[in-house]
Each structure stands twice: as structure tokens, then as C-alpha cells.
C-alpha positions in Angstrom: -282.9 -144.0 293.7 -280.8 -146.0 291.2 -278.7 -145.0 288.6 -281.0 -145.6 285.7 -284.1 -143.9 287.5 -281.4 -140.8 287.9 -280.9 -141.0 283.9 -284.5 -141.2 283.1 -285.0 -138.1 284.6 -281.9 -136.7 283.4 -282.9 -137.5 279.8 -286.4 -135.9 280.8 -285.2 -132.5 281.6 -283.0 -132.6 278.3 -285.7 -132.6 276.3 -287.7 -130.4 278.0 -284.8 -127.8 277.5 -284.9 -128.9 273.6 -288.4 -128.0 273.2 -287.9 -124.8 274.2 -284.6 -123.9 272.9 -286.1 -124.9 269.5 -289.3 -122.6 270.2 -286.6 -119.6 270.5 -284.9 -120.0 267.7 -288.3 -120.4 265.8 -288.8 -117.4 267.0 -292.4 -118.8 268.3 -294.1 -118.1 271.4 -292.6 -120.3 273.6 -295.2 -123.3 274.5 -295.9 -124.8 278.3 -293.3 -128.2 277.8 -295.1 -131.7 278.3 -295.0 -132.4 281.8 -292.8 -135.3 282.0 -293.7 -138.6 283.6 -293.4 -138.8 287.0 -290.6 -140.5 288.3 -290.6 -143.5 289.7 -291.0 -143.7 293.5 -287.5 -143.3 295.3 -285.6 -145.7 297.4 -285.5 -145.2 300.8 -281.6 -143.8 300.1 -281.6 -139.8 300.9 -280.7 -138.4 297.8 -277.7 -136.4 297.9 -278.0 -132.4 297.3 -277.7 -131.0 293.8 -275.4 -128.5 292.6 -275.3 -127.3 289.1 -271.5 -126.9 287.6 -270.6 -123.2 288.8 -268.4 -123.2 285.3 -271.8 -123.3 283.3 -272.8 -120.2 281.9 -275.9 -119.9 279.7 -275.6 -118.4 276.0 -276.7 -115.3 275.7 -280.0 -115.6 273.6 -281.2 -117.8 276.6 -283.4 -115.6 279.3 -283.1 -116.8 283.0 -286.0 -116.5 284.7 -286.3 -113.1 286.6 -285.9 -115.0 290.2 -283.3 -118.0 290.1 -283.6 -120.3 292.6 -280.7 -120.5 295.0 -278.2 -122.6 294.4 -277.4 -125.7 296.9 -273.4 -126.4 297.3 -272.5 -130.0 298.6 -272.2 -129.8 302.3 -268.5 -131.4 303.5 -267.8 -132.0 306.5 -265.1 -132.8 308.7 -265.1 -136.7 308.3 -265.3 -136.4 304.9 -262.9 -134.1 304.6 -260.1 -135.7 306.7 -261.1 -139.2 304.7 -260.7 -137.4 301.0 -257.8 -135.5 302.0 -255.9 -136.1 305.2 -255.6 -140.0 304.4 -254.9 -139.4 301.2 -251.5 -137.5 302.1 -251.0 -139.2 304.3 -250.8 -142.8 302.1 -248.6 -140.1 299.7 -246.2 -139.5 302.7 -246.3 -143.2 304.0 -245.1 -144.1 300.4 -242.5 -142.3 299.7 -241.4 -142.7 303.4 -241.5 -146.3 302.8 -239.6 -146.3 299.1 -236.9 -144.5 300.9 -236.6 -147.2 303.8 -236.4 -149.9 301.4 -233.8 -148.6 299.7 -231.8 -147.7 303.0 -232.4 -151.2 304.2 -231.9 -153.2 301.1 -228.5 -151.3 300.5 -227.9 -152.4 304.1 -228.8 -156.2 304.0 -226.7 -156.3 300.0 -230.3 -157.9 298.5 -229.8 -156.5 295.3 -227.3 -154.2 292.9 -227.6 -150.6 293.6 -228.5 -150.4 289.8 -231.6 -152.7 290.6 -232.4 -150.5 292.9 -232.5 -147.1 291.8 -234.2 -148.9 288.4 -237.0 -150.3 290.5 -237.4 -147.1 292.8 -237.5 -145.0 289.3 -240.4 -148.0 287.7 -242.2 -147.9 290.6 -242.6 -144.2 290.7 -244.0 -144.4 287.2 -246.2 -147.3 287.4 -247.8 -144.9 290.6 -247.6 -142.0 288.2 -249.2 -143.8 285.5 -252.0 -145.3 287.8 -252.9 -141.8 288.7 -253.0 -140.1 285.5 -255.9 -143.1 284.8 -257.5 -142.2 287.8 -257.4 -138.4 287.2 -259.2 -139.1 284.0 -262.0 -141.5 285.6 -263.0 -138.1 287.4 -260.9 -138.4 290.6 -259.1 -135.4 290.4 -257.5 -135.0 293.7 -256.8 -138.8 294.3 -255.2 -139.0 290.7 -253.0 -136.4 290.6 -251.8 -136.9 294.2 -250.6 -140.5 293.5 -249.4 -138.6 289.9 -246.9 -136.1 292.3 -245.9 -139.7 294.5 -244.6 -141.2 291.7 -242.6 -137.8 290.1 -241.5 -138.5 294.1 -240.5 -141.5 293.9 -238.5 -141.1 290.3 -237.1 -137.8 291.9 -235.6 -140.5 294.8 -234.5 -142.4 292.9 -232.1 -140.4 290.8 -230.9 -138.5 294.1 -230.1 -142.2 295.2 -228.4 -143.3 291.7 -226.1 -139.7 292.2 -225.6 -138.9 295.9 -225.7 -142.5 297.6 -224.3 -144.9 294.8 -222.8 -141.9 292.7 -223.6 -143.7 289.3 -224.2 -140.2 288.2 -221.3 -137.3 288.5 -223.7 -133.9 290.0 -223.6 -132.5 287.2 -226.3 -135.3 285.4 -227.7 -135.9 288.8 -228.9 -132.0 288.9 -229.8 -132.4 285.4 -231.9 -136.0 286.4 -233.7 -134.0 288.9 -234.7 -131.3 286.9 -235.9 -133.5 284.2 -238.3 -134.8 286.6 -239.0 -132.0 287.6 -240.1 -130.3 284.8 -242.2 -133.3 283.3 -243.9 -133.4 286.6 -244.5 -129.3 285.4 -245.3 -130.5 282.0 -247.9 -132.9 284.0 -249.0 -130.0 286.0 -249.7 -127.6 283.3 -252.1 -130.3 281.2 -254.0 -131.2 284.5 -254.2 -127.7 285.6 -253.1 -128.7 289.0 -251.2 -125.9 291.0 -250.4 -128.1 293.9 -248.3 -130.3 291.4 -246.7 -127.7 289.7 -245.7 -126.1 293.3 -243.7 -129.4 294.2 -242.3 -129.3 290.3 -240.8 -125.8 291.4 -240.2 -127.2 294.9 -237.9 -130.0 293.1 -236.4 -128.1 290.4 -234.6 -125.8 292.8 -233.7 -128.0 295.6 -231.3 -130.5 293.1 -228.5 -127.6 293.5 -229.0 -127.9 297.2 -229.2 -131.8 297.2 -226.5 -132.3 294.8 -224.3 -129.6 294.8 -220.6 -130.1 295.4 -218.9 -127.4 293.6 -219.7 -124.4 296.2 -217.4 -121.9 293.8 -219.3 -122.2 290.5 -221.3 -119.4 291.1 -222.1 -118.4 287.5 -223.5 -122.3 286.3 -225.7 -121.8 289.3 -227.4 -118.5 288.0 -227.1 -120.3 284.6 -229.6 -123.2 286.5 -231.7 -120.8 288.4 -232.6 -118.6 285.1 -233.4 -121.4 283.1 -235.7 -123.3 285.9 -237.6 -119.7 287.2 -238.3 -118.8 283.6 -239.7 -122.0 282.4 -241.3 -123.0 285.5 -242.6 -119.4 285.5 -244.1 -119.2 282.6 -246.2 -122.0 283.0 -247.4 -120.4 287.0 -247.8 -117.2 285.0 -250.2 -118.6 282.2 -252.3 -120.9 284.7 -252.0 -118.2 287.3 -250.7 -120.0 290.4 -249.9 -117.9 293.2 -248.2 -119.7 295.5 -246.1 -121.8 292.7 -244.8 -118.0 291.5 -244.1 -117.0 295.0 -241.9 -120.3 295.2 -239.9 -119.3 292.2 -239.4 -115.7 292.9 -238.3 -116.9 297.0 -236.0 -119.7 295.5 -234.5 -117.7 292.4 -233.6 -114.6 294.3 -232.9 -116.9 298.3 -230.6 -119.2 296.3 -228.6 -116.3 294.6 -227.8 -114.8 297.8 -227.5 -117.8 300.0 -225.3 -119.8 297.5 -223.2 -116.5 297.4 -223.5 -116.2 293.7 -224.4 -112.6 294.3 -220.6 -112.0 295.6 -219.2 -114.4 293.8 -220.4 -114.7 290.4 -219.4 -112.5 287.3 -220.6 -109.3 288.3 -222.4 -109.1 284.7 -224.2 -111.7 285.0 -225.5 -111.3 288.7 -226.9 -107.8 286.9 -228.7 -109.3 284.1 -229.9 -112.0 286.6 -231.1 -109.2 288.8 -233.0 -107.4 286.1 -234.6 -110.3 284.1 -235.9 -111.9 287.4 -236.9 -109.0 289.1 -238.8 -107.4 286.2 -240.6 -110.4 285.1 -241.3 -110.9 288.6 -242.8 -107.7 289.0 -244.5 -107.6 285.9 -246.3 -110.8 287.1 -246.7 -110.1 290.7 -248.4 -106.4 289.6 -250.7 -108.2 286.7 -252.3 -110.5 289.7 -252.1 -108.5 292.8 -250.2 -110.6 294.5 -248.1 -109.1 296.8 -245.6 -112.6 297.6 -244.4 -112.1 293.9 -243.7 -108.6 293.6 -242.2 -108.1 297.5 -239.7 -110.7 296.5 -238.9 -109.7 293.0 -238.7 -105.6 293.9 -236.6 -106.6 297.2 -234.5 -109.2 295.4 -233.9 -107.5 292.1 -232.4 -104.2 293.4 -231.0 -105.9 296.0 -228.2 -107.8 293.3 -228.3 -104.8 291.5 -226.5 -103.0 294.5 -224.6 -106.0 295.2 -223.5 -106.3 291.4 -222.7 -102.3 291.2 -219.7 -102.7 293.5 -217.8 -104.8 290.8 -219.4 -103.8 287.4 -217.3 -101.2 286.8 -219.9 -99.7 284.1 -222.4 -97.1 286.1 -224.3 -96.8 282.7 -224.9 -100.3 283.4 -226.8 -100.4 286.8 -228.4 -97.3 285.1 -230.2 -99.4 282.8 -230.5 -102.2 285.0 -232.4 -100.0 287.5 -234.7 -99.0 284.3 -235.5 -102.4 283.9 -236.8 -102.8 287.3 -239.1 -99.6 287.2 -240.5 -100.5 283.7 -242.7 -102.7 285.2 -243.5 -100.7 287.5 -244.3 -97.6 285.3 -246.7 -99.5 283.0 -249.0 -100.8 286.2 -248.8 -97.5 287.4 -249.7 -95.9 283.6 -252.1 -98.7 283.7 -254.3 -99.0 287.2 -256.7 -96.8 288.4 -255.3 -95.5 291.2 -252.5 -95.1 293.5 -253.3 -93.4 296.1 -256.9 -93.0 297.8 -257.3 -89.2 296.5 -257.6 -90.5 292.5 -261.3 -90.7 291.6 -262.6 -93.1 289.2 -265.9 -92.7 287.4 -268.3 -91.1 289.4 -268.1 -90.7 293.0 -266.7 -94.0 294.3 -263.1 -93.8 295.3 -260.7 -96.3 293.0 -259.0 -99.0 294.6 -255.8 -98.6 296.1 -252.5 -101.3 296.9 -250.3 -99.9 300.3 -247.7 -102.1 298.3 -248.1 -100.7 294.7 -247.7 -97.2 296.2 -244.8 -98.0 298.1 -243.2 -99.5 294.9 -243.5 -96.6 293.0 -242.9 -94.1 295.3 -239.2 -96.1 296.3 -238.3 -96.5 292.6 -237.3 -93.0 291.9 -235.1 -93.0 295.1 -233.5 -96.1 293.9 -233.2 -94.4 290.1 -231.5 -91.6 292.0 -228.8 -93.4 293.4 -228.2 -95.1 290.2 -227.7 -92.1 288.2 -225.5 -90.3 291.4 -223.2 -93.3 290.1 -222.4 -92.4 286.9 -220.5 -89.4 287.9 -220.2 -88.2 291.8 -217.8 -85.6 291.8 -219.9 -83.9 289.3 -223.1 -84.5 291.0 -221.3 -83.7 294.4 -220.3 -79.9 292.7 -223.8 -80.0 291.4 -226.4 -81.7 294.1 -229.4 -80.7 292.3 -229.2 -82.0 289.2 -229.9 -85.5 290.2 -233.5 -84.8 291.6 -234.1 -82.9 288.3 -233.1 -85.3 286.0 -235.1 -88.0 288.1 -238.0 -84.9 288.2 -237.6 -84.5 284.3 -239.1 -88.1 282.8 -241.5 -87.7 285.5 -243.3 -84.3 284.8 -243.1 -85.8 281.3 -245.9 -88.2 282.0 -247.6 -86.5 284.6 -248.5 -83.6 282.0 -248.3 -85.0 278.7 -251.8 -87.1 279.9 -253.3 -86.3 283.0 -251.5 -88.9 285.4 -251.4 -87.4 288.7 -249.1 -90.1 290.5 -246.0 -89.4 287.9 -246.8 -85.5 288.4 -246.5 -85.7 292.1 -243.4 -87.8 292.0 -241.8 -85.0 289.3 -243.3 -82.1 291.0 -241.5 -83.4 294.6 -237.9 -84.0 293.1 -238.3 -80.5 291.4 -238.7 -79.2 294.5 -236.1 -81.7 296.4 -233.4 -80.2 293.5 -234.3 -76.1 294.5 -233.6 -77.4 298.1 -230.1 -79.5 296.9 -229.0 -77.2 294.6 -229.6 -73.4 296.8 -229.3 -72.7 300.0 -231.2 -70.2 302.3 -233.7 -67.3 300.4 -232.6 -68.9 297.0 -234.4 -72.2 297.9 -237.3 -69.9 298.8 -237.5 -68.2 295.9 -237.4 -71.3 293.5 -239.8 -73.0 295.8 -242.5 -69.9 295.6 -241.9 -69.8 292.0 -242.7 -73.7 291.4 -245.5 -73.3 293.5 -247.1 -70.5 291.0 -246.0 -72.4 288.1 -247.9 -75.8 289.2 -250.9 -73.6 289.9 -251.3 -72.0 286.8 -250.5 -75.0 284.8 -254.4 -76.1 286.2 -256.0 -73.3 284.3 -254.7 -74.1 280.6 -254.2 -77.7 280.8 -258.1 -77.9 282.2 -255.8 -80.1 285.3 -257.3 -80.2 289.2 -253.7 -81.6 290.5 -251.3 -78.6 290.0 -252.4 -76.8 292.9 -252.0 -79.1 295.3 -248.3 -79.6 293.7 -248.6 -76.5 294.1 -249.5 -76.0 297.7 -246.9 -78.6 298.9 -244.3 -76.1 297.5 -246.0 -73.1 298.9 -245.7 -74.6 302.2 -242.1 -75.5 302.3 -241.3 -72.5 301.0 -242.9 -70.8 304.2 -241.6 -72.9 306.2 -238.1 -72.8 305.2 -238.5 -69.0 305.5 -240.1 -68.8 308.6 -238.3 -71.5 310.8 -234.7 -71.4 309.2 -234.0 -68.4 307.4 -235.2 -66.2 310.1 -232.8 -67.4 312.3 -229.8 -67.3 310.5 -230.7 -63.4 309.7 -228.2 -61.0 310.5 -228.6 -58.6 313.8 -228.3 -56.2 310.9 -230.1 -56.4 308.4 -232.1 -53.4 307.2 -235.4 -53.8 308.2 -238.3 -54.3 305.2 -235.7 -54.2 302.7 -233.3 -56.6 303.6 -233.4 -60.0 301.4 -234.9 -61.6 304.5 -238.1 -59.3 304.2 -238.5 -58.7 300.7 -238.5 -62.6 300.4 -241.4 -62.5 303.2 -243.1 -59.7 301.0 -243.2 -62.4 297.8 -244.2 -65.0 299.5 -247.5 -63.0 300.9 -247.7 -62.3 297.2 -247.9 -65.7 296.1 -250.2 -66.6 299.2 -252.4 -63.6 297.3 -252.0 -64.7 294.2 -253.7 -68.2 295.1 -256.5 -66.3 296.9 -257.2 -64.2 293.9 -258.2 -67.1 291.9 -254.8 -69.0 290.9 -256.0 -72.0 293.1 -258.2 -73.3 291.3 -261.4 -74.3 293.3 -264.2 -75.6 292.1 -267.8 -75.1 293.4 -268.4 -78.7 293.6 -265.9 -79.0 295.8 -266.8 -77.4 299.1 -263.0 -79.2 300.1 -261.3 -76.8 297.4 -263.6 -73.6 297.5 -262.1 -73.5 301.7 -258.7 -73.2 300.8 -259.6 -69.8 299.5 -260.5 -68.1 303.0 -257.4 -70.0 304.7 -255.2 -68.1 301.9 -256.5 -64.7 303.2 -255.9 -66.1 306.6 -252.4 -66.9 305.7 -251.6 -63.8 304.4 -253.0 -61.4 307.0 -251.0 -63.2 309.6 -248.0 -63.0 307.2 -248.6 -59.5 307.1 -249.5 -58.9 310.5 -246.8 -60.3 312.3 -244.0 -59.3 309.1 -244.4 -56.0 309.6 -244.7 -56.1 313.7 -240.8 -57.5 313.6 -239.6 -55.3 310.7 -240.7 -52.3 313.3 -239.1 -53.8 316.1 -235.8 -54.4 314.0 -236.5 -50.8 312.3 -236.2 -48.9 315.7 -233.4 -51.3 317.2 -231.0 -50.3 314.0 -232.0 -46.4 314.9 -229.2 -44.6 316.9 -231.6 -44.0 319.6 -231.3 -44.9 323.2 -232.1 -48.3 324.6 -235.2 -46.8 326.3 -236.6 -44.5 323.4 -236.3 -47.7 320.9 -238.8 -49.4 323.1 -241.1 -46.9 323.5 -241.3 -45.9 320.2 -241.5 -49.8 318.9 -244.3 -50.6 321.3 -246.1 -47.6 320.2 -245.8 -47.9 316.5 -246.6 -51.8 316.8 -249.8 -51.0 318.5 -250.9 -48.4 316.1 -249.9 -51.1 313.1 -252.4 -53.6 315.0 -255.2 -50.8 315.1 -254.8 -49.4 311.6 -254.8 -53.3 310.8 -257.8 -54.4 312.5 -259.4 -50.6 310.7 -258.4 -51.7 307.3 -260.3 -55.5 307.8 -263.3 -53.5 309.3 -263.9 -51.3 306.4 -262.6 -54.3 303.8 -265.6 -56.2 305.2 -268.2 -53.6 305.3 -267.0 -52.3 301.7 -267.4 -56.6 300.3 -269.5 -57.4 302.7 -267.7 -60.2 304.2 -268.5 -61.1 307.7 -265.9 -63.1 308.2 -262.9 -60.5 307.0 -264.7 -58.1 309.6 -264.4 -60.7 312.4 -261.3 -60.8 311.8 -260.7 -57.3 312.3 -262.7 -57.3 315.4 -260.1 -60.1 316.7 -256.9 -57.8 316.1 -258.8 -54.9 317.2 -259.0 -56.7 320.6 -255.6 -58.2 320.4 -253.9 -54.7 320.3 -256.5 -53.1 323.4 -255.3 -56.3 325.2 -251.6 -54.7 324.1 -252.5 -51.5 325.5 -254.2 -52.6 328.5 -251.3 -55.2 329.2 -248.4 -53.2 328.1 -248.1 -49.8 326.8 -249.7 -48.7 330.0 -247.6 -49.9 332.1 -244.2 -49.3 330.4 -244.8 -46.7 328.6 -243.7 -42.8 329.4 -246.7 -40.7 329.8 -246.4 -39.4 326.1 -246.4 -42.4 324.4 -248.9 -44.0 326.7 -251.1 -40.5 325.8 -250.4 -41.0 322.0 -251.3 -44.8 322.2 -254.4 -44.7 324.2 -255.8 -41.8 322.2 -254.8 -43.8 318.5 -256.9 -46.6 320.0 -260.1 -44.5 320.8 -260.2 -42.5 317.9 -260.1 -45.6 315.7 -262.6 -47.3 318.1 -264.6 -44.6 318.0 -264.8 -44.8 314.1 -265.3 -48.6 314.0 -268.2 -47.8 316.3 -269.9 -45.7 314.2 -269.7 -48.0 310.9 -271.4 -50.3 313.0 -274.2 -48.1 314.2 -274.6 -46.7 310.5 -275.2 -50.0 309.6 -277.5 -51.1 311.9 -279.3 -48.0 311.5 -279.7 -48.7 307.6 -280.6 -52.7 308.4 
């Protein structure tokens, strides 16, 4: 089919879509079109698929039909793919090659000045450039602006030649001459919306230093070059939204600075302020667009010259507000995004969307702000070791509870607890962890909050723990028994563990998760209670000033009436609320202490004991038996 058969029915279909945009606007009913006259018959030529512009999209008083037809994308294959773009870079790479040759070999043979030179190289790479830009606007995109980034090559040559080999230009204006070229070929990039140009632009701009550079010790001119290049260049990747141009800035801005040494050597103010404004813009960027190049590179390499810069500052207030800088960023994606962690629920019942790397971010942050602020004063923070966590904790509960932001409330609710641990030591830490644990309970029930209790759980749990597996050890062989701080510690912690049973976790019937925390509270407790009061007897009877035989005897018998009186008291709780469960449990301990008897009062016992033991257990048995028969008998 020719061209002009092609606009025919081109020109058909337009006014087809006239007629019955006019009919809609009329408001009218809209009219069966003209059929159009048939085409004329195609050429033999296959007629290559159509695809409509995926950019189009219709206005919105236009109704698409309610089944569109699927829509055909050009098929490319290999050939034409290695003929479109493999030749093409490769003719690019041949040229540039051979521009570089000539210059070697005609500075070799003495043909012409080395002014002629480096003036033709530097025409040449603009006629090229100049060619492509007309091709880019005849519709070759791809061909245009690769023959648009071989003459910025080219020119780019060219100067390196006119300052390194012929050294017309001191490095200074050769830098400068690269960068010039660099940037217009950004400049280029930006109107042509072409990242691949704009990724050699940045690729250019921060290799003249490297090319050029001669003066290894001027450290601070080369963070004076790096800031002005990443934030221009920058801005341009951040408006068009080029990844890979803004992960070439953030590697080169921050790889330069520490492989130049300007990080060591440079005015230690300025490697701060270099730090910050890189590494925050870099972040605030890399967070916007999810990509996880920028933000690696501008977290790592931000606080990274911000420890290298504290060494020599001098000002602790400084790296303070430096570090500040870095987690503002941060704070505003995190006050921003759905989610940062899998647990956070968005609307309805799909989980929100979470980032391994955003989490890790803001999770290392207040770590980092923590050894900024130790800085400021260590001697007082050394006396003192918990006020660091707490005035990292403080900003953080701030915006956890002013608005319900459960990230920031976990962060503050976790240094709160890592400054009870700093600042006491032994029951102390206990007792300010159980009480943290009751206070982010309870702050659920008035704040209309599901988050507190699992703040405060976390607590809860390393309060036990602490109690159980280190304070327990380090308890004196004489102690008082249940009255000794030891115990009565144990005794508030069951209370607490009560406390959440008896309704201060707040579990919600939806939530069949939540609603079984409530049983595994009672569980807690009765083993706390069980297994509390069987060592305070032991340690009771070992402090009496009885023989080494009568201490035993009486400890195994009193422990094994405690089991049975125990396993009583679950029975008749679970008859009285009718809770099967609760009376299970009592039938457990009921058999755990006749396993005792059987096991070891009877054979280590003296007869009276063993007599007094034995009977215990049957009477109580005995009475168990007949609350079950009564029931059954009333069933």
C-alpha cells in the first residue's frame, strides 16, 4: 500500500471521529457514521502492524467502547534490533575512536599546529552534534541524539587534548572546558528528554577532576566542583526522573570525596556541609522514587563524612545538626508512606507495601542520632547512660502519639526502654520496664490506639526476662524468702501479667490474633505463680534453723501440697466461670504433683511426711472427684 492510499484512509477515519464527536457535544443521539469508501486494493507489500501511541489518552466526555480491542505492539526482533542499535554504537564508538587516532597520529607525523587540531576536533564534534539534533527532529530519536552525545564526545576530546597533551589550557580552564561541555550536553539532554545523554553529561562532568587534576592537595576546590556539578546535574535527573543518571551523581559525588581524600583533607566544615547537603538531597530523591541506588549511596556516604568530619570539627553541636539533616529526609518519607513494616494496614484488608531498605534507614537513623548527641558531652552522658536513649526516645514518642504513627512510636517506645536498661541496673530496670509496659497499654484505651500494647508487651517481656534469667542469679543465698526485693519484684510482675489479662490489653473481637493473647496471659501468670512460690518454699525452709534432713522433708512436702491446692483452686475457678480450659489446666498440675508423689515423696520421704503427703493428695482428689460427678449428674 502507498503512502497516499495510507492517508486516504487516514483522513477517512478522521472524519468519522468528527461526526461523532460533533453528535456528543450536540448532545444528539449519536448516528451510525457513513461507511467510508473502500480502500483501494493493497499492494502485494505486507502491511506492517499497527500500534496506537500508548501516550494517547482520550478526554473524558469520550466513552470507549465496553470491550477494546487489544492492542498490537511492533514486533522487534533480533536483526533489527542489533541493526538500530548495536551498529549504531558501534559507528558512535568507531568515531570517536577514530578522532582520537587522528589526533595521535597527526601530532606524530607534525601535519598541522596543535591549535588546528584541537579547533578541528572541537568543529567536527559540533557539526556531528548539529547533524543529530536535525535528525532527532526528523523523528529519529535514537539515531539523532546518539550522533548528538558523539559530537559533545568529540568537543569533550578535544579540550582534554588542547589541556592535557598540548597544555594550551592551565587545569584549572581545562576542568572548566570540560564541564562546560558537559553541562550543555545536560542542557541538550534535558530539552530532548534523553536519560542516556544526560548519564554521559554526569559521566563527563565528574571525570575532568580525574582527567585533569594536578593539584592532589586542594581538597576544598574539589568539594567546591563536586557540589556545583551534583546539584545542577541533579536537578535536572531529579525533574526528568532518571535513575541511573542520579545514581551516577550520588556514586561520583560521595566515591570522589573519599577517594580524592577530600574527606581527610579538606576543611573539616566544609566536608560537613558537603556531607549533609548531598546526602539529604540524595535521600530526599532516592525516597521520592524508590530507588534504592540513590538513597544506599547518599545514607552510606552522607554519614559516612559526617563521622569522618566529626574527628576535626571541633563543634559537637555541629555534627548534631548535621545528623538532623540527614534524618529529615528520612522522617518526612516515613510521616509520609504507608507503611514501614508489613504489620501497618492500609485501607481495608490488604497489607500496605513495604521497602527492606526504607525500614532499615529509619530504624539505623536513631542509632546514628545517638552517637551524635553522646558527642556533645561524654563525661556527662558516661555518669548518666540513660539519658541519651531518652532524649533520642523523646522526639520520637512525640510523633508516634501526637497522630497515630506507629513506626516513630515503636522507635520511642524501644529507646525508652533501652534508657531503664542504661540508666538501672538489676530489679530497678525491672521495675521501670513493668511500669512502661502498663503505661503503653493503657495509653490504647484513651487515645482510641491498637499499637501500645504491643509496645507494651515487648517491655513486659524483657522485663521477665531480665528477672527470670539475670536477676535470679545474682540473688543472694540469703535473701528472705517472699519478701526479699527479688520476690516482691516477681509478685508485680504477675501483677502486671494480670493486669493485661483483665482487660488492659486491648483485644479486639475482630481480631482472633489479639483476643489469644488473653488466655496466654493467664498462662503466664499461673506458671509465674506456680513455680514463684515452689522456690520461695524451698528458700523459706533452707533459711530455717533446721537440720539438713528436716528442711527437705518439710520443703518437698509443703511443695507438693502447694501443687494440689493449686491444681484445687483452677478446678473450682473453672467450674465456678465455666472455663474448660482453666480446669484443664488444673487437671495438668493435679497430675504433675501425683507424678511428685509417686516419683518422690515416696521414696524420700520419712514415713510421716510421706503419710501427710499421700493423704493431702487423696482428700483433695477425692473432692475434685466429686465436683465432677456432681456435674455430670446435673448435665
Amino acid at each position: 500500500m502507498s503512502d497516499d492510499d495510507r492517508l486516504t484512509r487516514l483522513e477517512q477515519r478522521v472524519g468519522v471521529l468528527e461526526q461523532l464527536i460533533r453528535q456528543l457535544m450536540a448532545g444528539r443521539t449519536l448516528e451510525p457514521p457513513a461507511s467510508p469508501a473502500p480502500p483501494p486494493a493493497p499492494d502485494p507489500v505486507p502491511e506492517p502492524a499497527y500500534a496506537p501511541d500508548p501516550a494517547y489518552a482520550p478526554p473524558p466526555w469520550f466513552d470507549a467502547p465496553a470491550e477494546s480491542p487489544p492492542r498490537v505492539t511492533p514486533v522487534r526482533d533480533t536483526e533489527q534490533w542489533l541493526g538500530q542499535r548495536g551498529l549504531l554504537a558501534i559507528g558512535v564508538l568507531f568515531v570517536i575512536l577514530a578522532a582520537g587516532y587522528l589526533l595521535k597520529y597527526s601530532f606524530d607525523q607534525g601535519w598541522v599546529s596543535p591549535l588546528v587540531r584541537c579547533i578541528s576536533g572541537a568543529l567536527a564534534g559540533v557539526a556531528i552534534g548539529a547533524i543529530g539534533w536535525r535528525l532527532y527532529g526528523n523523528a529519529l530519536r535514537t539515531y539523532g541524539a546518539a550522533l548528538i552525545g558523539c559530537g559533545a564526545a568529540l568537543i569533550y576530546l578535544a579540550v582534554w587534548a588542547a589541556s592535557y597533551l598540548y597544555l594550551f589550557l592551565p587545569p584549572p580552564e581545562g576542568i572548566a572546558g570540560l564541564a562546560l561541555v558537559s553541562l550543555a550536553l545536560a542542557a541538550v539532554a534535558f530539552v530532548v528528554d534523553v536519560q542516556a545523554l544526560g548519564a554521559t553529561a554526569v559521566f563527563g562532568a565528574f571525570l575532568a577532576p580525574v582527567l585533569l587534576g594536578r593539584n592532589a592537595s586542594n581538597a576544598d576546590l574539589l568539594l567546591v566542583y563536586l557540589s556545583f556539578m551534583a546539584f545542577t546535574l541533579g536537578w535536572v535527573a531529579a525533574r526528568k526522573h532518571w535513575r541511573l543518571a542520579s545514581a551516577l551523581i550520588a556514586f561520583s559525588y560521595f566515591g570522589l570525596a573519599f577517594t580524592g581524600g577530600a574527606g581527610w583533607r579538606a576543611e573539616p566544615w566544609r566536608v560537613l556541609l558537603f556531607g549533609v547537603l548531598g546526602g539529604s538531597f540524595g535521600l530526599y530523591v532516592g525516597l521520592r522514587e524508590g530507588w534504592w541506588e540513590t538513597r544506599f549511596l547518599s545514607f552510606g556516604g552522607g554519614w559516612g563524612l559526617i563521622v569522618a568530619a566529626s574527628e576535626r570539627v571541633g563543634a559537637p553541636w555541629a555534627v548534631v545538626l548535621a545528623g538532623l539533616g540527614l534524618a529529615l529526609p528520612v522522617w518526612r518519607h516515613a510521616l509520609r508512606a504507608p507503611a514501614f513494616w508489613p504489620i501497618r494496614r492500609a485501607e481495608g484488608d490488604q497489607p500496605t507495601p513495604w521497602s527492606v531498605g526504607e525500614t532499615l534507614y529509619f530504624f539505623v537513623t536513631p542509632i546514628l542520632l545517638g552517637w551524635a548527641v553522646h558527642l556533645l558531652d561524654p563525661e556527662l552522658f558516661l555518669r548518666q547512660p540513660g539519658l541519651v536513649p531518652w532524649i533520642i526516645a523523646a522526639p520520637y514518642l512525640a510523633a508516634g502519639y501526637s497522630r497515630v504513627h506507629p513506626e516513630f512510636a515503636l522507635v520511642g517506645t524501644t529507646a525508652a526502654g533501652f534508657a531503664a536498661l542504661a540508666q538501672w541496673s538489676g530489679l530497678e530496670a525491672v521495675w521501670a520496664l513493668l511500669a512502661l509496659s502498663l503505661l503503653w497499654a493503657a495509653l490504647d484505651h484513651p487515645l482510641a490506639r491498637s499499637d501500645g500494647r504491643w509496645y507494651g508487651l515487648l517491655a513486659l517481656a524483657a522485663g521477665l526476662s531480665h528477672l527470670v534469667f539475670g536477676d535470679a542469679t545474682a540473688r543472694s543465698d540469703f535473701a528472705a524468702a517472699f519478701v526479699d526485693g527479688w520476690a516482691l519484684t516477681l509478685w508485680a510482675a504477675i501483677g502486671c501479667v494480670v493486669a493485661m489479662a483483665r482487660g488492659l490489653w486491648k483485644a479486639r473481637d475482630a481480631d482472633a490474633g489479639t483476643r489469644g493473647m488473653v488466655p496466654a496471659f493467664w498462662t503466664v501468670a499461673g506458671v509465674l505463680l506456680l513455680f514463684g512460690v515452689t522456690g520461695e518454699l524451698g528458700r523459706f525452709f533452707a533459711l530455717r534453723n533446721l537440720e539438713g534432713s528436716t528442711a527437705a522433708l518439710w520443703t518437698g512436702l509443703t511443695i507438693s501440697v502447694w501443687w494440689i491446692l493449686f491444681a484445687s483452686g483452677l478446678v473450682l475457678l473453672g467450674f465456678r466461670r465455666d472455663l474448660k480450659r482453666v480446669r484443664q489446666a488444673g487437671l495438668l498440675v493435679a497430675a504433675m504433683a501425683a507424678v511428685k508423689i509417686l516419683v518422690h515423696d515416696l521414696s524420700s520421704l520419712d514415713a510421716l511426711y510421706r503419710v501427710g503427703s499421700v493423704f493431702i493428695t487423696g482428700l483433695v482428689s477425692l473432692l475434685l472427684a466429686y465436683l465432677y460427678n456432681r456435674r455430670a449428674r446435673d448435665a
